[in-house]
TORVEX-724458 format. One record per residue (C-alpha): residue in one letter; chain; x, y, z. Coordinates in steps of 0.1 Angstrom, whole numbers. Example, Ala and Ser with C-alpha at 12.3 -4.5 7.8 and 13.67 -1.06 7.14 Angstrom:
% residues 2
r=A, c=A, xx=123, yy=-45, zz=78
r=S, c=A, xx=137, yy=-11, zz=71
This chain:
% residues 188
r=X, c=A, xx=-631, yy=-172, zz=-51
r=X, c=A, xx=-665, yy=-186, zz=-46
r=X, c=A, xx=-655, yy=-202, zz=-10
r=X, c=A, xx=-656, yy=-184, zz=24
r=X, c=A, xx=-619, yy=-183, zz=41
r=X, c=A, xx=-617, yy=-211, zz=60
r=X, c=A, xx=-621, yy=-212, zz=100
r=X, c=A, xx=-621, yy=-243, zz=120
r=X, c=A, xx=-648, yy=-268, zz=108
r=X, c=A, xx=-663, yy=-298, zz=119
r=X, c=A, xx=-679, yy=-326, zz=96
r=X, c=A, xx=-690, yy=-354, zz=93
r=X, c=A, xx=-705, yy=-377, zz=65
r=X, c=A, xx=-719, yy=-412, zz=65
r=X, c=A, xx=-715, yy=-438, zz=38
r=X, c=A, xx=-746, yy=-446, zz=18
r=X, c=A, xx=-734, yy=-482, zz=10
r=X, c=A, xx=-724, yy=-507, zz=39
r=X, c=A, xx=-716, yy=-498, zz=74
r=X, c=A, xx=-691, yy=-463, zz=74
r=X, c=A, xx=-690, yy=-427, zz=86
r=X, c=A, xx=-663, yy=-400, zz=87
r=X, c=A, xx=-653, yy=-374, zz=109
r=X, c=A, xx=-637, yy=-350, zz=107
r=X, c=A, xx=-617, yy=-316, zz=117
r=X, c=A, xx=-604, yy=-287, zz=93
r=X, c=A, xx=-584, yy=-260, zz=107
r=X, c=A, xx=-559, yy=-231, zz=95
r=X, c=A, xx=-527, yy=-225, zz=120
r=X, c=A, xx=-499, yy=-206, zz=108
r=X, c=A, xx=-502, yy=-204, zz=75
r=X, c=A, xx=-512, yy=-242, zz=67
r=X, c=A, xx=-546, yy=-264, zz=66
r=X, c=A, xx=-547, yy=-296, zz=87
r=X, c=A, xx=-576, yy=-321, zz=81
r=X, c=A, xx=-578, yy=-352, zz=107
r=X, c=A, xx=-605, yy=-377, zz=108
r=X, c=A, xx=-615, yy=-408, zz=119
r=X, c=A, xx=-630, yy=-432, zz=95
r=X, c=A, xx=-648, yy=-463, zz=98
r=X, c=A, xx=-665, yy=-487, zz=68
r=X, c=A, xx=-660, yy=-522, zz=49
r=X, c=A, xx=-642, yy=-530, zz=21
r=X, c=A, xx=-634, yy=-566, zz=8
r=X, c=A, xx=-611, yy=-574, zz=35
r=X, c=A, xx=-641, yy=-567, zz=58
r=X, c=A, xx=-652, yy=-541, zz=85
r=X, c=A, xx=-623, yy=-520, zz=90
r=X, c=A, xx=-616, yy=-486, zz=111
r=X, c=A, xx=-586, yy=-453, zz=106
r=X, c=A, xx=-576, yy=-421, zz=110
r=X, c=A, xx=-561, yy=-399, zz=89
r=X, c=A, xx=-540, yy=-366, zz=88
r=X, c=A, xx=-534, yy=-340, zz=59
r=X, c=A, xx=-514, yy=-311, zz=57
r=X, c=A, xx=-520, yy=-288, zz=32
r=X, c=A, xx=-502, yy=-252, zz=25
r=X, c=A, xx=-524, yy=-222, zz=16
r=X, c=A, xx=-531, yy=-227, zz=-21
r=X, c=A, xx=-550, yy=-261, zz=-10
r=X, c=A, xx=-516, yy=-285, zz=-24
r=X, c=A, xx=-516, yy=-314, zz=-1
r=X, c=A, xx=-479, yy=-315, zz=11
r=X, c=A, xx=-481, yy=-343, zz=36
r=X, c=A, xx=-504, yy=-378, zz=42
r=X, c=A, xx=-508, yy=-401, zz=72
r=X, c=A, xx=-533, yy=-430, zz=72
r=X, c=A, xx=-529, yy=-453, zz=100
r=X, c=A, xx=-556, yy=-485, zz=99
r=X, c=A, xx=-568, yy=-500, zz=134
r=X, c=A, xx=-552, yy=-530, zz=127
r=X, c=A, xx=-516, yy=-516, zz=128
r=X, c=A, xx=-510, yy=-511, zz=90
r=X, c=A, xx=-499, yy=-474, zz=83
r=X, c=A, xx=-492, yy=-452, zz=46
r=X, c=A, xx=-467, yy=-423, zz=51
r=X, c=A, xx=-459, yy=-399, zz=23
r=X, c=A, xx=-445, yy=-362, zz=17
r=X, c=A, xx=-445, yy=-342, zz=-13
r=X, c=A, xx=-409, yy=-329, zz=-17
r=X, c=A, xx=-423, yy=-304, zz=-49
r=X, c=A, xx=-451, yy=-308, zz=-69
r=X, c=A, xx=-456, yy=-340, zz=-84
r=X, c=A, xx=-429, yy=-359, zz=-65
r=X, c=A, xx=-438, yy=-381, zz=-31
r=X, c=A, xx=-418, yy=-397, zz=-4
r=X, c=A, xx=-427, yy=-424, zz=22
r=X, c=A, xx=-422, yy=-422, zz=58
r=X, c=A, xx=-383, yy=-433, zz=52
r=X, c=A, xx=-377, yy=-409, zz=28
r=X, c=A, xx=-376, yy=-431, zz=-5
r=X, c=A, xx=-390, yy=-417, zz=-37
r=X, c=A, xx=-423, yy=-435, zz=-46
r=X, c=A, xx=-419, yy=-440, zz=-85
r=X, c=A, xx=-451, yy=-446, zz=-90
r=X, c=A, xx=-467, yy=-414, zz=-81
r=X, c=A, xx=-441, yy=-393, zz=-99
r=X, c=A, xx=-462, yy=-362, zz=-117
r=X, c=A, xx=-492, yy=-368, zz=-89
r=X, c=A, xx=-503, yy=-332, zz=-77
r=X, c=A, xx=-535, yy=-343, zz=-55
r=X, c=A, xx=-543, yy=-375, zz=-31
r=X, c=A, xx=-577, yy=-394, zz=-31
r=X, c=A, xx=-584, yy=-415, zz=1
r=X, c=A, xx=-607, yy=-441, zz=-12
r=X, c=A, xx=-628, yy=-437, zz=20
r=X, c=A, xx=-632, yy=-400, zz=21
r=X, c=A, xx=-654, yy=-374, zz=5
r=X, c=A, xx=-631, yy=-345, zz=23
r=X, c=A, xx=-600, yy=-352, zz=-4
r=X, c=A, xx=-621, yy=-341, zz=-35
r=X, c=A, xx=-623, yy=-307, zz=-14
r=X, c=A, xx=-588, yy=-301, zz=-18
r=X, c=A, xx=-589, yy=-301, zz=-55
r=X, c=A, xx=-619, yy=-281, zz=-63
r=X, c=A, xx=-606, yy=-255, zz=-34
r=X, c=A, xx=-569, yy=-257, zz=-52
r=X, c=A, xx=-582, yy=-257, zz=-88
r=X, c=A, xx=-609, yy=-226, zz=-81
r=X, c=A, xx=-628, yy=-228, zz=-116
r=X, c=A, xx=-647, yy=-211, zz=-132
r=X, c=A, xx=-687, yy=-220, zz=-143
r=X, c=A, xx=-675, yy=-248, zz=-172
r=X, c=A, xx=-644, yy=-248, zz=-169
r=X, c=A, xx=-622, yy=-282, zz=-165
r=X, c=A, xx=-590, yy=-295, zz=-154
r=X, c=A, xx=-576, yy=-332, zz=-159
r=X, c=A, xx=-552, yy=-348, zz=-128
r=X, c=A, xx=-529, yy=-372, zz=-117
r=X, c=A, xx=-536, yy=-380, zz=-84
r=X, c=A, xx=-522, yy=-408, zz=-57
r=X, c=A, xx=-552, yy=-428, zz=-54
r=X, c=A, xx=-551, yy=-447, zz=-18
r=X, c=A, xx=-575, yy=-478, zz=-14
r=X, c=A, xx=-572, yy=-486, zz=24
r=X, c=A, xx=-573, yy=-519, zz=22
r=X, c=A, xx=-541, yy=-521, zz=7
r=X, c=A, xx=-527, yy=-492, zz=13
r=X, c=A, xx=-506, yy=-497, zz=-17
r=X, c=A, xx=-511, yy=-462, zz=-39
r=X, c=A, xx=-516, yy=-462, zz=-75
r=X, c=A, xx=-513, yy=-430, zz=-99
r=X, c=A, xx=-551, yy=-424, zz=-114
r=X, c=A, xx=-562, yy=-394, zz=-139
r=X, c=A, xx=-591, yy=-376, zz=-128
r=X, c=A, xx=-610, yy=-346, zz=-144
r=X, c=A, xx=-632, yy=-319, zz=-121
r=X, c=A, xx=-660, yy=-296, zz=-138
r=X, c=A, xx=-672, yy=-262, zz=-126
r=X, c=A, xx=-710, yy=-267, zz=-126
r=X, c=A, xx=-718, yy=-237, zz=-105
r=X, c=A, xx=-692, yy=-223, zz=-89
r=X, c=A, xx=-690, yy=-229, zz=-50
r=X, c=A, xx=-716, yy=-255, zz=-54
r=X, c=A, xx=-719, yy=-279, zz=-78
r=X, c=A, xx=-686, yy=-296, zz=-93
r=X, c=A, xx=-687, yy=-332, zz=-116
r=X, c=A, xx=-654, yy=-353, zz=-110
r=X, c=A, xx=-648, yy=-380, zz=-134
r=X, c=A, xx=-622, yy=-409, zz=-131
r=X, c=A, xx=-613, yy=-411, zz=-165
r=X, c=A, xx=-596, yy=-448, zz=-165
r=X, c=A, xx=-629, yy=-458, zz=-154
r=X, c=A, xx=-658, yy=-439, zz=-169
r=X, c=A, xx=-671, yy=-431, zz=-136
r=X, c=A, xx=-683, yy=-396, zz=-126
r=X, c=A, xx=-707, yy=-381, zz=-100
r=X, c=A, xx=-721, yy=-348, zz=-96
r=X, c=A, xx=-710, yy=-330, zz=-61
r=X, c=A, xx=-724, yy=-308, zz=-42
r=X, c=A, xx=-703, yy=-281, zz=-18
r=X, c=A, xx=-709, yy=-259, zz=8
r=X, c=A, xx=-698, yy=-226, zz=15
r=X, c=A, xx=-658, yy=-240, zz=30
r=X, c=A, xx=-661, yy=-262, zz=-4
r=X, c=A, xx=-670, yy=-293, zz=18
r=X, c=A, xx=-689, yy=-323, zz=0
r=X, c=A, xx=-726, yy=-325, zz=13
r=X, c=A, xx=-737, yy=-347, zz=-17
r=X, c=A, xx=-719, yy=-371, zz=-31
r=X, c=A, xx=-747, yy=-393, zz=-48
r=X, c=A, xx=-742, yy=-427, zz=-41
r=X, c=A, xx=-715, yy=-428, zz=-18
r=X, c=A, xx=-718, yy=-401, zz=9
r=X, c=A, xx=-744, yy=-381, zz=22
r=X, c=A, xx=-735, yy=-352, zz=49
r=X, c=A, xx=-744, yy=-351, zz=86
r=X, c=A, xx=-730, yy=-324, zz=101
């Protein structure tokens, strides 16, 4: 594994376009990964601010998301087993069925989880479903995304492949996004 075990972390990013920055802290405790962070930017609705929580078990699998926006709007879900998602009451959300992975639209910190979980190889690729969440709907929406070993523990392309779109990434040693061109740029 290119990645140094994880200890508690601090980071934080700043959005390259409009107003927004993230913060946020990584930690291990018993067995499981929490990442919470406060995030602030602008979408179409206008400025807007959050904080989120993930819990993650040790492989890097996000078992659990809470995003709660300033303005009292809130997303809620749990992953029962793989691929299958709950809300906050405990309904099955249909349209995430077969969604291993969870993209917050706002955060560089969720592509961690993937490359972490998927641990490639130089060249190597793997295509998923993921729960994409836009946060100024907060209405998720299954979307398939591919990730590319282009140095290991460094360098990683992701590609939403509905849209075309792809960006190479650059990692640090915990697998934390320093680069992401065009979108985020690490502080801290």
């Amino acid at each position: 594994m290119p990645f140094r075990p994880l200890k508690q972390v601090t980071a934080r990013w700043l959005a390259l376009e409009g107003a927004g920055s993230e913060h946020l802290t990584l930690e291990r405790n018993d067995g499981r990964i929490t990442a919470t962070a406060v995030v602030t930017g602008e979408n179409a609705d206008g400025p807007f601010g959050a904080w989120y929580q993930l819990f993650l078990d040790r492989q890097w699998r996000i078992k659990a998301v809470s995003v709660h926006l300033t303005d009292a709007r809130w997303f809620i879900a749990k992953s029962r087993t793989s691929g299958e998602w709950a809300d906050g009451d405990g309904r099955t959300i249909e349209a995430l069925a077969g969604c291993t992975d969870v993209d917050l639209a706002v955060s560089p910190f969720t592509n961690t989880c993937a490359i972490r979980r998927l641990d490639l190889s130089a060249g190597e690729s793997q295509d998923l479903d993921v729960a994409f969440l836009p946060f100024d709907s907060l209405e998720p929406r299954r979307v398939r995304q591919r990730y590319t070993c282009l140095e290991p523990g460094a360098r990683y392309r992701y590609q939403n492949l509905a849209s075309g779109f792809a960006v190479d990434l650059t990692t640090d040693s915990d697998g934390l996004v320093t680069d992401y061109p065009g979108a985020f740029k690490r502080l801290s």
